[in-house]
C-alpha positions as CSV (number, residue, x, y, z in Angstrom):
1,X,0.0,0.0,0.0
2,X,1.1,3.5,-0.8
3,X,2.8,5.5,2.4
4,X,-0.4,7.9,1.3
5,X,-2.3,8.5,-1.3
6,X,-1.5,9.6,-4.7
7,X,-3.1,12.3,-6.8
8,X,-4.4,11.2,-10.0
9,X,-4.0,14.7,-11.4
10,X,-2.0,17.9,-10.9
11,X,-4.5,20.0,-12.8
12,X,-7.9,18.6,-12.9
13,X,-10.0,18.9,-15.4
14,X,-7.4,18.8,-17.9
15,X,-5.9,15.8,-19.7
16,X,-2.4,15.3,-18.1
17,X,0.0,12.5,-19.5
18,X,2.5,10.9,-17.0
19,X,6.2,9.8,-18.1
20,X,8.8,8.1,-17.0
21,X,11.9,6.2,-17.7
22,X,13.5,3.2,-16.4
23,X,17.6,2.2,-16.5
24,X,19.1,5.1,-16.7
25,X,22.1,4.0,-14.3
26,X,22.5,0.7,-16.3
27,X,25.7,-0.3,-17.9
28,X,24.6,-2.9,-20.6
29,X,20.9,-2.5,-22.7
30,X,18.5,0.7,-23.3
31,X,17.0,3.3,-21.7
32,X,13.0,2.6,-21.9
33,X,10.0,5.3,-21.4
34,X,6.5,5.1,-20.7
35,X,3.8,7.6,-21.2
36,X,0.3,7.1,-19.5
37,X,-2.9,9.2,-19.3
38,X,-5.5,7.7,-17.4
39,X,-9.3,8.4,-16.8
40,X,-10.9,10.9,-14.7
41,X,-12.3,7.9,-12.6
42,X,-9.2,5.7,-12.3
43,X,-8.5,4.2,-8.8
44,X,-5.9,1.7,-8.0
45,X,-4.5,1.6,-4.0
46,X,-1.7,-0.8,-5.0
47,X,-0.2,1.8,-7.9
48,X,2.8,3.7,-6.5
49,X,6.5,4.1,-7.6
50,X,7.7,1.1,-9.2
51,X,10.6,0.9,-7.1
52,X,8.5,0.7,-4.5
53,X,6.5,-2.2,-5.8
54,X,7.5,-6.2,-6.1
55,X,7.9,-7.6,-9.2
56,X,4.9,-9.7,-9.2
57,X,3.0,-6.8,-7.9
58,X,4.4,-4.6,-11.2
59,X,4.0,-7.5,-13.5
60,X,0.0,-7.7,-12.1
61,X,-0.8,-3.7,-12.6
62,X,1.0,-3.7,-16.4
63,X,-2.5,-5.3,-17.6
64,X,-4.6,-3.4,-15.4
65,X,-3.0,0.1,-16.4
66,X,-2.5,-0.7,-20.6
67,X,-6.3,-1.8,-20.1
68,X,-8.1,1.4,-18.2
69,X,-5.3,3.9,-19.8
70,X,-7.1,6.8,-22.2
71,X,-3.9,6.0,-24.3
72,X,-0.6,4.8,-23.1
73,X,3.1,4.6,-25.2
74,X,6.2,2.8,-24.5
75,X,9.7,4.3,-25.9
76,X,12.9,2.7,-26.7
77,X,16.4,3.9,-27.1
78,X,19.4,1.5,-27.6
79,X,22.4,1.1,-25.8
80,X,24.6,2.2,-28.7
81,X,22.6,5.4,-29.1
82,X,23.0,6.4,-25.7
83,X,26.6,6.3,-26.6
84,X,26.2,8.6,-29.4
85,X,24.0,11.4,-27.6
86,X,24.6,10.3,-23.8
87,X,22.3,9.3,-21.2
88,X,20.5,12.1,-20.5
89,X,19.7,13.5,-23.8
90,X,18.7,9.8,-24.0
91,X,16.3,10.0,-21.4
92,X,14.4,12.8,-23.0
93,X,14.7,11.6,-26.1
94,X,12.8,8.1,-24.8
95,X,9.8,10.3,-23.4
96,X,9.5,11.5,-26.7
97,X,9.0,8.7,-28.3
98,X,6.8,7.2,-25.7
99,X,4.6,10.4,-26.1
100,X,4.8,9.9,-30.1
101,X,3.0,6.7,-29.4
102,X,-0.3,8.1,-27.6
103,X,-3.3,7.9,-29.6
104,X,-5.3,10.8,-27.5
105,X,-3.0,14.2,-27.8
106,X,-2.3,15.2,-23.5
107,X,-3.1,18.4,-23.2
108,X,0.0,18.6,-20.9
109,X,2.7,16.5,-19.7
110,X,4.0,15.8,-16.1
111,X,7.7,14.3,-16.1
112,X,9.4,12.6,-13.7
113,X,12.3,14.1,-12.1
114,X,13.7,17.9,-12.7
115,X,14.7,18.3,-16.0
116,X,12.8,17.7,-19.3
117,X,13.3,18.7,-23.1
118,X,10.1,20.0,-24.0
119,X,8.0,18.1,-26.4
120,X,6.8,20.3,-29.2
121,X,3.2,21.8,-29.0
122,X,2.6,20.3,-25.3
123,X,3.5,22.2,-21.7
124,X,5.0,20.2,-19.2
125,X,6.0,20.4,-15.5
126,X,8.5,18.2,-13.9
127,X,7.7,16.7,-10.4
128,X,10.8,15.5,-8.3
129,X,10.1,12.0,-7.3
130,X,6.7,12.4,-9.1
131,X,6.3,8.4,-9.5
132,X,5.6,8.9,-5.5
133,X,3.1,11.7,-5.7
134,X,1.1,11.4,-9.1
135,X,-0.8,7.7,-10.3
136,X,-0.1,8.6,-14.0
137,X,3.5,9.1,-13.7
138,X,3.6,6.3,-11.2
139,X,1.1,4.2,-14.0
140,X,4.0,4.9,-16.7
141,X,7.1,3.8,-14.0
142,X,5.2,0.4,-14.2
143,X,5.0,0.2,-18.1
144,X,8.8,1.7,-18.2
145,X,10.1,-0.9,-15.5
146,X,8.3,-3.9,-16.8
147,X,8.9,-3.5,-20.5
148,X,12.8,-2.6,-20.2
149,X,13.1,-5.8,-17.4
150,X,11.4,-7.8,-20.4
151,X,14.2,-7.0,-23.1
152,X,16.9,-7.8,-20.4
153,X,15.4,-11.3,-19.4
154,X,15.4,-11.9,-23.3
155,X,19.3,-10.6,-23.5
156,X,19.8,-12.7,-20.5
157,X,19.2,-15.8,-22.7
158,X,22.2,-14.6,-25.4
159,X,24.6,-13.6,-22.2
160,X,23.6,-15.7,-19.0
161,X,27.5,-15.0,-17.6
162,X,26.1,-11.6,-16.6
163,X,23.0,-12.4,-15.0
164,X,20.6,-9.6,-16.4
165,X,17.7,-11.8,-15.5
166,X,18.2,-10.6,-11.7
167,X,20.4,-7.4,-11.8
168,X,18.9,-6.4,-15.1
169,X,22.1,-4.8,-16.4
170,X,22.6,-2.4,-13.4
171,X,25.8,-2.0,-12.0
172,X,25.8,-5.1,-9.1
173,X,28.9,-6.6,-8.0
174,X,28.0,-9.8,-9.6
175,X,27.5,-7.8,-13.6
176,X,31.0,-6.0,-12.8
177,X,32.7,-9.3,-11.9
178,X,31.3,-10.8,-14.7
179,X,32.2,-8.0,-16.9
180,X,36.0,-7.8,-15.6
181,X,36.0,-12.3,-16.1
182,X,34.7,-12.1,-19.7
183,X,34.8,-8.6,-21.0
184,X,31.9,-6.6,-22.5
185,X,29.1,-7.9,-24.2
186,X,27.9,-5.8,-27.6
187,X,25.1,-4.6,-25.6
188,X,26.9,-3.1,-22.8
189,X,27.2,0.8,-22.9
190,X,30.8,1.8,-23.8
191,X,30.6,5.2,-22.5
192,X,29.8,4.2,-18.9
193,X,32.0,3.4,-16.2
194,X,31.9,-0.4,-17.0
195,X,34.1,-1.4,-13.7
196,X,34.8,0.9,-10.1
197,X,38.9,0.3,-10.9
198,X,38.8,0.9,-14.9
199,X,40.5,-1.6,-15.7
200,X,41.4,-2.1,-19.4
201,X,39.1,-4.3,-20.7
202,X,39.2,-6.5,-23.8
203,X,36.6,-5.4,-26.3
């Protein structure tokens, strides 16, 4: 249950889209967005921060929140293009494809965190730690968290050595010892800070 209740609007009355992104701080596979407007009349007492949440608990509000959603969109941006424009500028960039898939136009966006590139044609306000306080940026950390931990489980399959099935490609002991016993995997992110000691590693 939530510490307290979350708002399912900032602004009511108008239609508000929530967004958020999940692995930002990983070393290996993308950077995946959600965007989520819900109804006026949405209730759920289990939605709240996916951090927050069990897996089993995220994995059981996924089909509940893509089924009562107005319009929801999930964006992806590879590993290799974080690279090329870096994380942050990946992050945005993820929201705005997320938003590009909405089939109802938001009339405004509310974005995790405190920094956002705006989207063209649509106002936004960033709320720090927003998953925490607002359902539909908590609704689109759920769709974020469960679609990226579904790529990794299926990249798991190609590199089991690294164990992305539990740690997901974050940066756990167990993915940097792997990574320092059998190097770096094509879907790792080269621009990150792959072990804590730097060690040269054989790409």
């Amino acid at each position: 249950m939530p510490d307290k209740k979350l708002q399912l609007y900032l602004e009511e009355g108008r239609v508000e889209a929530g967004c958020d992104e999940a692995g930002r701080g990983c070393l290996a596979g993308p950077v995946v967005a959600a965007a989520v407007i819900l109804p006026p009349d949405f209730e759920n007492d289990l939605l709240n921060d996916s951090k927050k949440l069990t897996e089993r608990q995220r994995y059981q509000l996924r089909p509940l929140i893509e089924a009562q959603a107005v319009a929801y969109g999930v964006g992806v941006v590879s590993h290799t293009e974080i690279d090329e424009i870096n994380i942050l500028n990946a992050s945005f960039l993820a929201m705005h494809r997320a938003i590009e898939q909405l089939g109802t136009v938001p009339d405004h966006l509310l974005i995790d965190g405190n920094r956002f590139r705006a989207y063209p044609n649509i106002a936004h306000t960033c709320v720090v730690k927003g998953d925490g306080k607002l359902l539909p940026i908590a609704a689109a950390s759920v769709l974020a968290k469960t679609y990226r931990d579904d790529l990794m489980n299926e990249l798991h399959h190609q590199f089991p050595r690294y164990a992305w099935d539990k740690n997901k490609g974050y940066p756990t002991q167990a993915h940097r010892k792997a990574i320092r016993e059998f190097g770096t995997t094509p879907f790792h992110r080269m621009t990150f800070r792959l072990l804590d000691d730097q060690l040269t590693l054989d790409l």
